[in-house]
Residue frames as a rotation matrix with the C-alpha (Angstrom) as fourth column:
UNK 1
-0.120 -0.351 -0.929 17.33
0.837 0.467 -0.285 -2.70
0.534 -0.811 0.238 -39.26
UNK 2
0.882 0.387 0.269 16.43
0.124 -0.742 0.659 -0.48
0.454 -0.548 -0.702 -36.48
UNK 3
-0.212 -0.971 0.114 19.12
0.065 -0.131 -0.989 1.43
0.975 -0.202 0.090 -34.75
UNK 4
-0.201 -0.102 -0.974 20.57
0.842 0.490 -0.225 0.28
0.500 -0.866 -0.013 -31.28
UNK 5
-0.980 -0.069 0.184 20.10
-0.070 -0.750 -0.658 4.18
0.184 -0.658 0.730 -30.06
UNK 6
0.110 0.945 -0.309 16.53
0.989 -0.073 0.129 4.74
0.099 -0.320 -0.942 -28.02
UNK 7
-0.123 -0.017 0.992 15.14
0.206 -0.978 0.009 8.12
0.971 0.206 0.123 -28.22
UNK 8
-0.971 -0.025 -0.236 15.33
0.237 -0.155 -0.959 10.05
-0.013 -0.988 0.156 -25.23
UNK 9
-0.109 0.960 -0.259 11.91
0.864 0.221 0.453 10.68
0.492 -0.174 -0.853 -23.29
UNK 10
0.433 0.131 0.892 10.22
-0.384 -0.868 0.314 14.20
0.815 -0.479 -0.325 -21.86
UNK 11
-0.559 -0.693 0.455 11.44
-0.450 -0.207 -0.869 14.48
0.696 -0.691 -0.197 -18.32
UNK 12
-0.381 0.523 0.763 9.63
-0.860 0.104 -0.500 12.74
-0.341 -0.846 0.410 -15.87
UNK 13
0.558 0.827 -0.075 8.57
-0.829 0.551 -0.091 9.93
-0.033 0.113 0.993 -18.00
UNK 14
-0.347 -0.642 0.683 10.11
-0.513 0.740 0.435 6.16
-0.785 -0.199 -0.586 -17.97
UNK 15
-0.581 0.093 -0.809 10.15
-0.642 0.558 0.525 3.30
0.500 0.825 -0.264 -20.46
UNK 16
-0.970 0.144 0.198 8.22
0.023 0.859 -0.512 1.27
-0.243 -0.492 -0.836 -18.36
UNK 17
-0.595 0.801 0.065 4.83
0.205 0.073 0.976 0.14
0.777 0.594 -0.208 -19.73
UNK 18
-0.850 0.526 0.026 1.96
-0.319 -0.475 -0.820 1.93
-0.419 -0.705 0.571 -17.61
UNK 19
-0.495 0.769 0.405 -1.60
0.860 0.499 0.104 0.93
-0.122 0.400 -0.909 -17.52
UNK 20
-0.589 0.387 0.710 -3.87
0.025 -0.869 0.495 4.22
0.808 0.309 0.501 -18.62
UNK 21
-0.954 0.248 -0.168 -4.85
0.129 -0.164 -0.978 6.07
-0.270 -0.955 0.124 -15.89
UNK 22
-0.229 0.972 -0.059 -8.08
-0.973 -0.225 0.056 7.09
0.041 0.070 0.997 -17.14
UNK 23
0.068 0.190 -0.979 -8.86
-0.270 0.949 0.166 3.27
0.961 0.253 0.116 -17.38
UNK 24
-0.762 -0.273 -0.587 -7.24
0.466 0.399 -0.790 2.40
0.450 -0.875 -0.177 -14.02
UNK 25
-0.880 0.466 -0.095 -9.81
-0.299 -0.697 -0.652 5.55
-0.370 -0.545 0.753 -12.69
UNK 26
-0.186 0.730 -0.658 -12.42
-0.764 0.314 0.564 4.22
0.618 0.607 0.500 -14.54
UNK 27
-0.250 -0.207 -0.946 -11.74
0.014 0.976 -0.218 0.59
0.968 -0.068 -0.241 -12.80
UNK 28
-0.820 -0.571 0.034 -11.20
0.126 -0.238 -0.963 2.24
0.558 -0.786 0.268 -9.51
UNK 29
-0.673 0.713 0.196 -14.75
-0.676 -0.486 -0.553 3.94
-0.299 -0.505 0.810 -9.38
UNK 30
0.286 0.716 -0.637 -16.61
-0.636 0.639 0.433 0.76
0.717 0.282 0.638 -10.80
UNK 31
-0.390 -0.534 -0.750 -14.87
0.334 0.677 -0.656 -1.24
0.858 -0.507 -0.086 -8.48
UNK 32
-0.931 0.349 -0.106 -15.61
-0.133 -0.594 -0.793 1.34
-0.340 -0.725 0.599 -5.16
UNK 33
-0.229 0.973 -0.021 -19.31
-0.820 -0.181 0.542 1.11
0.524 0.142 0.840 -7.02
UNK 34
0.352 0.110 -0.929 -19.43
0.145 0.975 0.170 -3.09
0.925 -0.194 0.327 -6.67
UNK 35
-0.822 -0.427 -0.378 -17.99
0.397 0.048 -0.917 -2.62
0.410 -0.903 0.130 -2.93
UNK 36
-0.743 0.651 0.158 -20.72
-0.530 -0.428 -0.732 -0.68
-0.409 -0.628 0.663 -1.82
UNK 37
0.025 0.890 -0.455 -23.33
-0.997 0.052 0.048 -2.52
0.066 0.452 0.889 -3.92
UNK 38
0.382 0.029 -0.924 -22.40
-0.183 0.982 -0.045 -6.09
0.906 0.186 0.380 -3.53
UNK 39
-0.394 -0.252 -0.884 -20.55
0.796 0.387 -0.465 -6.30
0.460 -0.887 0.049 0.25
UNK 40
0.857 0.406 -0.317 -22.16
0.505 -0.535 0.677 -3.24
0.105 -0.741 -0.664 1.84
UNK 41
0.355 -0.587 -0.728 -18.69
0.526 -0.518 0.675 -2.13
-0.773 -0.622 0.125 2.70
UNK 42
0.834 -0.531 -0.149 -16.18
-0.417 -0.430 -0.800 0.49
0.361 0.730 -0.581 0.87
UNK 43
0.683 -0.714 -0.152 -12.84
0.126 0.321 -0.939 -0.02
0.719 0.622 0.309 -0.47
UNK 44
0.405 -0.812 0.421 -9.95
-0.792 -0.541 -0.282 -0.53
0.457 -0.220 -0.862 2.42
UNK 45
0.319 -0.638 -0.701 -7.35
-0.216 0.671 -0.709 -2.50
0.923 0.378 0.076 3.65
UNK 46
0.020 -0.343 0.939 -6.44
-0.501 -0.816 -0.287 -1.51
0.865 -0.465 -0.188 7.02
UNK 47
0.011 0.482 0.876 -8.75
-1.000 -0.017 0.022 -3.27
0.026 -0.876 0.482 9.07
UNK 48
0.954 0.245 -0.171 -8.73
-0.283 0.926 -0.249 -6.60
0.098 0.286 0.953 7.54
UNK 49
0.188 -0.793 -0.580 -4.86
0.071 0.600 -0.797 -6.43
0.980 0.109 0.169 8.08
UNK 50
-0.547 -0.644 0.535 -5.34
-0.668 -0.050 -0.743 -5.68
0.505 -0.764 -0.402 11.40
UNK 51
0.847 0.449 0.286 -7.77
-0.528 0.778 0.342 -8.50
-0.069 -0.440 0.895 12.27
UNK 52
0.913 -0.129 -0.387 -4.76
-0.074 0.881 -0.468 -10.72
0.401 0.456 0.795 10.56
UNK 53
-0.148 -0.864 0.481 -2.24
-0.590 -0.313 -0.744 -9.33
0.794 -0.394 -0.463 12.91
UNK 54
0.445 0.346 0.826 -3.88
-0.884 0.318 0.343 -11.23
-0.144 -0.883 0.447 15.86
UNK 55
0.970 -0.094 -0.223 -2.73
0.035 0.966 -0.257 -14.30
0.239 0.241 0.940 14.29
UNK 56
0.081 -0.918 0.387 0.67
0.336 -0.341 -0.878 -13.13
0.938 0.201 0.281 14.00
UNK 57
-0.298 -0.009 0.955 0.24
-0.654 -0.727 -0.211 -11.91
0.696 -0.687 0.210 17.67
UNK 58
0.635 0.636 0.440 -0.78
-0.688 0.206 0.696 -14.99
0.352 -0.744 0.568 19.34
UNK 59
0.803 -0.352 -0.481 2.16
0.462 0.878 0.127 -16.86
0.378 -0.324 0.867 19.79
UNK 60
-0.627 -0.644 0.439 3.50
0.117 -0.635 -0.764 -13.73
0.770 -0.427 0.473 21.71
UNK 61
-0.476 0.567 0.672 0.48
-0.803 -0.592 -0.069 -12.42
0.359 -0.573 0.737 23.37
UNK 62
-0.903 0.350 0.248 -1.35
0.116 0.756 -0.644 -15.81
-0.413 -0.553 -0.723 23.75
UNK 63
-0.613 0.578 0.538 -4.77
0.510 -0.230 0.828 -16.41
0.603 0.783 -0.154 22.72
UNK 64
0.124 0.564 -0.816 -5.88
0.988 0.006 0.155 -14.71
0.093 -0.826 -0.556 25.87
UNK 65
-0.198 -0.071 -0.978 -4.27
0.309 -0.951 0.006 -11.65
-0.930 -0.301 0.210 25.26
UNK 66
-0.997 -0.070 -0.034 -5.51
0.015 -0.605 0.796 -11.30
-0.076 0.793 0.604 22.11
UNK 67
0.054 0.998 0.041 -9.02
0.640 -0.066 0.765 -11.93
0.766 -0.015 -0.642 23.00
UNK 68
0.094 0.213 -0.972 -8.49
0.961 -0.275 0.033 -9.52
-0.260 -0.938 -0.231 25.76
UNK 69
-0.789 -0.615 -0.006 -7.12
0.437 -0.568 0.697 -6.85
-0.432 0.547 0.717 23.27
UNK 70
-0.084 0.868 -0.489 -9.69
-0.103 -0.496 -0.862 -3.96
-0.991 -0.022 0.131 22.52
UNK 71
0.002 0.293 -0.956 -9.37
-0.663 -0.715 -0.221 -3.81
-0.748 0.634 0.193 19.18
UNK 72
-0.929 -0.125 -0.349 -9.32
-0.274 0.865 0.420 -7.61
0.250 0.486 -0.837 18.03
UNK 73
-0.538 0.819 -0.198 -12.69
0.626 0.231 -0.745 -7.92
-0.565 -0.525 -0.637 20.31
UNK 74
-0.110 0.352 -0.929 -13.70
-0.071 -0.935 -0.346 -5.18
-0.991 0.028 0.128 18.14
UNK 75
0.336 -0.311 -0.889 -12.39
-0.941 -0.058 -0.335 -6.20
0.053 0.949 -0.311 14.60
UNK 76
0.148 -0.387 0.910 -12.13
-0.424 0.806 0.413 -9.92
-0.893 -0.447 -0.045 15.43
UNK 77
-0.859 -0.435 -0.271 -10.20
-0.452 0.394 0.800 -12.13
-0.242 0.810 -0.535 12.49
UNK 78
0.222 0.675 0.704 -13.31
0.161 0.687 -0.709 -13.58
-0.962 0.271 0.044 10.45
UNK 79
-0.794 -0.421 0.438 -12.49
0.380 0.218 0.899 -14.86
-0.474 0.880 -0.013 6.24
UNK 80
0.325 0.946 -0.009 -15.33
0.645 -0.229 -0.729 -11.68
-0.691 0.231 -0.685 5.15
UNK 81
0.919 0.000 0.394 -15.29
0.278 -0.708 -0.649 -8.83
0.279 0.706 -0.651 2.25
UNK 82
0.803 -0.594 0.036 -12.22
-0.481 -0.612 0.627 -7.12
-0.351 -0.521 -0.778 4.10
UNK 83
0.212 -0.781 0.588 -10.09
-0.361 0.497 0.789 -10.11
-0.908 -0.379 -0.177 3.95
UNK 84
0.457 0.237 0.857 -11.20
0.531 0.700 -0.477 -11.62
-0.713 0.674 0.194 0.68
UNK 85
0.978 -0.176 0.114 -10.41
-0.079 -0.812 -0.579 -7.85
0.194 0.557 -0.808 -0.86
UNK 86
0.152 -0.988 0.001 -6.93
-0.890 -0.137 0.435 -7.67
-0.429 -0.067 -0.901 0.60
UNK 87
0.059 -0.642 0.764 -6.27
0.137 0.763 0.631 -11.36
-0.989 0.068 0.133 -1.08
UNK 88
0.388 0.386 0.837 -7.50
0.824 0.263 -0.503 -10.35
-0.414 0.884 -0.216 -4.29
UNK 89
0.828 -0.534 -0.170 -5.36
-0.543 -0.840 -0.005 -7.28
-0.140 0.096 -0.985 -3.94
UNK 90
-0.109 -0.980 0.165 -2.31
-0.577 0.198 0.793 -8.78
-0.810 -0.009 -0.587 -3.76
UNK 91
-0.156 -0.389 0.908 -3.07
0.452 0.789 0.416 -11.38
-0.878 0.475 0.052 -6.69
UNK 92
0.851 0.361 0.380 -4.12
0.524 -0.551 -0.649 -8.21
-0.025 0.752 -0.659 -8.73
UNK 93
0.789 -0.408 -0.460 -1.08
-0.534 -0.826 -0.182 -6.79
-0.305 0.389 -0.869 -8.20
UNK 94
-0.404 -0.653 0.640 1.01
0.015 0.695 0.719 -9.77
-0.915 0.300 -0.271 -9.17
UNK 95
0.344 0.338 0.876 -1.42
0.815 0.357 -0.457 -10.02
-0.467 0.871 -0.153 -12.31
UNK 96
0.973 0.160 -0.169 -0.82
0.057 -0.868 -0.493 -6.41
-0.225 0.469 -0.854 -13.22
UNK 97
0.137 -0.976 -0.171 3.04
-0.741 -0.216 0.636 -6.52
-0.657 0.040 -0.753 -12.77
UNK 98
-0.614 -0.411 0.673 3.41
0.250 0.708 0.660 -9.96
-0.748 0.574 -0.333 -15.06
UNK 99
0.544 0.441 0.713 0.94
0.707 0.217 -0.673 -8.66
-0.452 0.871 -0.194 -17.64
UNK 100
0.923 -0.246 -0.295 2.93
-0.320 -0.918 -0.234 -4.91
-0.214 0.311 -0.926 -17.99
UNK 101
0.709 -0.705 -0.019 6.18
0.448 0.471 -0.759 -6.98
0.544 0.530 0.650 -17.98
UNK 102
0.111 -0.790 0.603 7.58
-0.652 -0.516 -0.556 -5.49
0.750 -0.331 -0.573 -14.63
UNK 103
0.926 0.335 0.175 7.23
-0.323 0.460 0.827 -8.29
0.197 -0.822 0.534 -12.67
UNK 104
0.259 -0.889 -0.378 10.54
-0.149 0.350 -0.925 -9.33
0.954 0.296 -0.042 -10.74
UNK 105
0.740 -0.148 -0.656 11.75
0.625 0.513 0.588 -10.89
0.250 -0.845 0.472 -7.62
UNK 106
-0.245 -0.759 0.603 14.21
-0.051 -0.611 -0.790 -8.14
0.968 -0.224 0.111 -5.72
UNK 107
-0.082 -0.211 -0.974 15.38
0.982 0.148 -0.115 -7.93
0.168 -0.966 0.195 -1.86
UNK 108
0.015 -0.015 -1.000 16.25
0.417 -0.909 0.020 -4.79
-0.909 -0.417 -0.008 -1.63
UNK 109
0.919 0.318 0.231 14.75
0.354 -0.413 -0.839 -2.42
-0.172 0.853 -0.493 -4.31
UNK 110
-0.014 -0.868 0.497 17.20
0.935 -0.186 -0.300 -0.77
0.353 0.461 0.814 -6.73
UNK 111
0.398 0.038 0.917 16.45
-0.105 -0.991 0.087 2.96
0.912 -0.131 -0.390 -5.64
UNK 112
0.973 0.142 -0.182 16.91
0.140 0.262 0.955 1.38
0.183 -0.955 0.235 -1.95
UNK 113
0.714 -0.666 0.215 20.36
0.499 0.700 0.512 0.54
-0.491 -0.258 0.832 -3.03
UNK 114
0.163 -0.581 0.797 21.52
0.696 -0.505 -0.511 3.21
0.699 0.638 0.322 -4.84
UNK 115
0.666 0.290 0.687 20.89
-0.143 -0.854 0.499 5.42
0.732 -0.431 -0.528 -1.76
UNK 116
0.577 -0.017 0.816 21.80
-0.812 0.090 0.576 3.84
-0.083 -0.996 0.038 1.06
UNK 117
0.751 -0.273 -0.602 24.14
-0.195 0.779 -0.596 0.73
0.631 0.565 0.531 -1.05
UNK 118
-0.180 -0.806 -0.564 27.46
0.113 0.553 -0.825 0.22
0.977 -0.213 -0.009 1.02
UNK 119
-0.568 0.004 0.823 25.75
-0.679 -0.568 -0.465 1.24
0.466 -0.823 0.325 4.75
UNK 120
-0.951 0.089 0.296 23.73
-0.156 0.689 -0.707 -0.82
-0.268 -0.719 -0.642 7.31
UNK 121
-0.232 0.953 -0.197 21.02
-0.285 -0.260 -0.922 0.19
-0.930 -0.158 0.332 5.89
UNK 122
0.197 -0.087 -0.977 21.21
-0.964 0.164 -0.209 -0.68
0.178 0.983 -0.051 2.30
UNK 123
-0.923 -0.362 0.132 22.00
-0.381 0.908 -0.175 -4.38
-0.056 -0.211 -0.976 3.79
UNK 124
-0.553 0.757 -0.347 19.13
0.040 0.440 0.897 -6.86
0.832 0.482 -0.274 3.08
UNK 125
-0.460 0.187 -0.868 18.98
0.874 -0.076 -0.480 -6.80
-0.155 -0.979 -0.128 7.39
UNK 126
-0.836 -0.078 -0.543 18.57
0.360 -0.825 -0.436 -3.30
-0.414 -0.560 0.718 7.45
UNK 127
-0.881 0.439 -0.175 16.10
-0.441 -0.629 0.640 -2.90
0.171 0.641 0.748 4.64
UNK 128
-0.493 0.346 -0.798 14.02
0.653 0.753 -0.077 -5.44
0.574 -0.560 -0.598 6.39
UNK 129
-0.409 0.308 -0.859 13.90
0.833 -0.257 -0.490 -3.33
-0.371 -0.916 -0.152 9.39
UNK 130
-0.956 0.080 -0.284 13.51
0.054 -0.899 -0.436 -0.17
-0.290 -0.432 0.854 7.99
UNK 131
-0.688 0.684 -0.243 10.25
0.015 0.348 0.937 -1.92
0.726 0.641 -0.250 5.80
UNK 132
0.299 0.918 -0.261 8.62
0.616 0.023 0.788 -2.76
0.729 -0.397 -0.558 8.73
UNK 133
-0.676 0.132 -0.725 9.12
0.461 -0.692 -0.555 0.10
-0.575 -0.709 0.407 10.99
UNK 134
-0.791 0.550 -0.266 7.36
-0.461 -0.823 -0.332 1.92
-0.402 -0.140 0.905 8.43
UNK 135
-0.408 0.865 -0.291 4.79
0.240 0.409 0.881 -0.64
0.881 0.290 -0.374 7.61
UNK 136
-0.187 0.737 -0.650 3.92
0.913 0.374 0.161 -0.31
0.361 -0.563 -0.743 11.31
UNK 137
-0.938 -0.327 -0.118 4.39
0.258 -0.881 0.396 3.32
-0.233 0.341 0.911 11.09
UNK 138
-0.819 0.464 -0.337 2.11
-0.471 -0.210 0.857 3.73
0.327 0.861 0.390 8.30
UNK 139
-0.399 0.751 -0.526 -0.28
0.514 0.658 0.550 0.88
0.759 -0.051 -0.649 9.88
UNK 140
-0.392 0.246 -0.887 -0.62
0.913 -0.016 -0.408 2.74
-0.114 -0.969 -0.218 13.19
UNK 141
-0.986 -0.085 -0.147 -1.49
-0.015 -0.820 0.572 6.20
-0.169 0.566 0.807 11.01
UNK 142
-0.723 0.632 -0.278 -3.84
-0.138 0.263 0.955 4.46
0.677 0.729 -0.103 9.10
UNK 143
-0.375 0.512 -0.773 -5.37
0.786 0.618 0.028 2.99
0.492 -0.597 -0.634 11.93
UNK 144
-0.370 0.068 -0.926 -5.66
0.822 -0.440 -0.361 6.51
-0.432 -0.895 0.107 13.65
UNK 145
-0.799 0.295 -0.524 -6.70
-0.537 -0.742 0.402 8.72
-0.270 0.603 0.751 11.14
UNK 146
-0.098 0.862 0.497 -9.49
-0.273 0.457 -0.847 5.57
-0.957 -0.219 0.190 10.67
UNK 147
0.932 0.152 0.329 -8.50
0.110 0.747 -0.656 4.39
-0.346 0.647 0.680 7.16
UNK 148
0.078 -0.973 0.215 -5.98
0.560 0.221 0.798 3.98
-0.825 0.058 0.562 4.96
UNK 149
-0.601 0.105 -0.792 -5.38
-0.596 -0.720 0.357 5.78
-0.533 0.686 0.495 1.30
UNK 150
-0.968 0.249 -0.012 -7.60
0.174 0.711 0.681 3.30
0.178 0.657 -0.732 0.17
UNK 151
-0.087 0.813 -0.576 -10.25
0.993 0.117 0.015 3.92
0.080 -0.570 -0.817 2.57
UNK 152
0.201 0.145 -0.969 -9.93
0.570 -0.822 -0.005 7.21
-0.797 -0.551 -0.248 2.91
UNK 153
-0.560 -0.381 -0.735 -8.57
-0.126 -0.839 0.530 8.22
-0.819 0.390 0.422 -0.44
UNK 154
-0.943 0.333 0.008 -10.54
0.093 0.242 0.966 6.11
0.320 0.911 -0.259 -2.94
UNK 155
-0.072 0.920 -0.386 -14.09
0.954 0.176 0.242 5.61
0.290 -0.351 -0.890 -0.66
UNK 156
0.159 0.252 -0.954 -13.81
0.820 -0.573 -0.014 8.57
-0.550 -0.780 -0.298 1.19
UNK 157
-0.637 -0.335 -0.694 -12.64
-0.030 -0.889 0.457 10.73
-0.770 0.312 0.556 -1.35
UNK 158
-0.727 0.682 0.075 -15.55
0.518 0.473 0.713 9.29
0.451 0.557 -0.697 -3.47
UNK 159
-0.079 0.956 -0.281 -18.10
0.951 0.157 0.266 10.30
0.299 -0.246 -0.922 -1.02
UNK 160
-0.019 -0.150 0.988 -16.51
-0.064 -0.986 -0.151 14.12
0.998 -0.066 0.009 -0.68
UNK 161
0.591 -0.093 -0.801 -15.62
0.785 0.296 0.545 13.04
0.187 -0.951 0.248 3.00
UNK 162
0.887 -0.318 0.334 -13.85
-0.419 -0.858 0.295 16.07
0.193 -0.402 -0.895 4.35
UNK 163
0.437 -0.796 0.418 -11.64
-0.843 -0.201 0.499 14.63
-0.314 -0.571 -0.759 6.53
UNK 164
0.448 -0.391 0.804 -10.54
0.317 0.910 0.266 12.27
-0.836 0.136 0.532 3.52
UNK 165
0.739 -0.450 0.501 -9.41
0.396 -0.311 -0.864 14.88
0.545 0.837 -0.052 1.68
UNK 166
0.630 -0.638 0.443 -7.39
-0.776 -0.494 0.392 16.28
-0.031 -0.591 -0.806 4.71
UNK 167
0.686 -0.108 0.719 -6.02
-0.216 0.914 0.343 12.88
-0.694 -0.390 0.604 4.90
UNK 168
0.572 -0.498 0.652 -4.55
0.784 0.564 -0.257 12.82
-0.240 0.659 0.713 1.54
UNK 169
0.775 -0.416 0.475 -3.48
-0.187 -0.870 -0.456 16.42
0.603 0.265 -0.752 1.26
UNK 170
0.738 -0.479 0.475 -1.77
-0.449 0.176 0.876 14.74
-0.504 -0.860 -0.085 5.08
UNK 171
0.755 -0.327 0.568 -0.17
0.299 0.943 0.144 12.09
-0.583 0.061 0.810 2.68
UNK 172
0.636 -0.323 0.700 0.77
0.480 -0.544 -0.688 14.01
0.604 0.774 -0.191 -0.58
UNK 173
0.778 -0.369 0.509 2.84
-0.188 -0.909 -0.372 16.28
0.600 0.194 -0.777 1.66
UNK 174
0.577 -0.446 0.684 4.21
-0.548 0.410 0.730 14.17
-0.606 -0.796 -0.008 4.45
UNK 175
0.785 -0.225 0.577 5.21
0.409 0.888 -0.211 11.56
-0.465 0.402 0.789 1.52
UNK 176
0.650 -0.589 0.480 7.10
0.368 -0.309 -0.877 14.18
0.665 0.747 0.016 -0.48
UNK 177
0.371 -0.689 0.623 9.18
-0.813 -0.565 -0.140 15.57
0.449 -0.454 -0.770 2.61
UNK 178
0.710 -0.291 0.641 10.06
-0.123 0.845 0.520 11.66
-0.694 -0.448 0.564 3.54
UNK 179
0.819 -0.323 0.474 10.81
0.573 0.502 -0.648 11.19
-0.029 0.802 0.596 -0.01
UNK 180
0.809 -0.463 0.363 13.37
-0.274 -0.842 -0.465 14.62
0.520 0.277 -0.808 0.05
UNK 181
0.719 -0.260 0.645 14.76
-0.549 0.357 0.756 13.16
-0.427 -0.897 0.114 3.40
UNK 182
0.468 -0.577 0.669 15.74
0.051 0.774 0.631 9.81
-0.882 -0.261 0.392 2.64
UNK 183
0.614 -0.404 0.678 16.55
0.651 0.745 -0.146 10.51
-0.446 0.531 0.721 -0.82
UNK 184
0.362 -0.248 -0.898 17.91
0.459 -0.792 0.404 13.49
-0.811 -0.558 -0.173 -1.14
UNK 185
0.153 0.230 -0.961 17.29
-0.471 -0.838 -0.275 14.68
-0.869 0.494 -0.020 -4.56
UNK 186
-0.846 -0.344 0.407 18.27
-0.049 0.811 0.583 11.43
-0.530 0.473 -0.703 -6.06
């Protein structure tokens, strides 16, 4: 019989089951290969969710003001490479989370709630809002800096793009001084 104690792990590591990064990198840069070789385009997300905002925007704006809108006339909603990628993202990360065994249904993440648990914020309301402020945050970033960390960190940082390595050095440091912020050392 095996005993009920679990050894303890180096610092920094978790019991959760991880997929090898070399593999995942491996995947990443065959994957970024078949994007450029089979749709013409590289790896990102950005744009294809903003075409699909317009939808989501016309029963505010009208469909007049979203065909009047510069950047839907620009990036109008059509069901191409962009869009197909961002569905096949999301059902890849559902496949990955139910094959590693972390898949689970949560409102409001546990870290979310250990921080911020008995305050407005830690409410399912609040964690709501503070989600999508910084999805649109993060979307309006992306959108100005001209990709996302996909686009800019996996393509662009593929193709030794400059100002996709400024981009992530932008992320890496901006993320850790959010992360100090809100969680304060937790």
């Amino acid at each position: 019989m095996g005993s009920s104690q679990e050894t303890p792990l180096p610092a920094g590591r978790s019991r959760r089951p991880d997929f090898e990064p070399y593999l995942v990198g491996v995947g990443l840069g065959m994957l970024s290969w078949g994007a450029f070789g089979i749709a013409g385009d590289p790896i990102g997300v950005t744009t294809a969710y903003s075409s699909i905002a317009s939808l989501f925007a016309r029963p505010f704006l009208g469909a007049d003001g979203v065909q009047d809108n510069s950047y839907w006339t620009a990036h109008p909603l059509t069901f191409d490479y962009g869009v197909v990628f961002l569905i096949a993202l999301a059902f890849g990360a559902l496949l990955s989370s139910v094959l590693s065994g972390t898949f689970r249904l949560e409102v409001v993440p546990r870290a979310w709630q250990e921080r911020f648990g008995g305050s407005a914020v830690g409410s399912v309301t609040g964690r709501f809002v503070a989600a999508f402020l910084g999805g649109a945050v993060l979307m309006y970033g992306a959108r100005l800096a001209g990709g996302c960390t996909s686009g800019h960190g996996l393509s662009g940082g593929l193709q030794l793009a400059l100002s996709s390595w400024v981009f992530l050095l932008v992320v890496a440091v901006t993320g850790r001084a959010v992360a100090a912020v809100v969680f304060r050392g937790k």
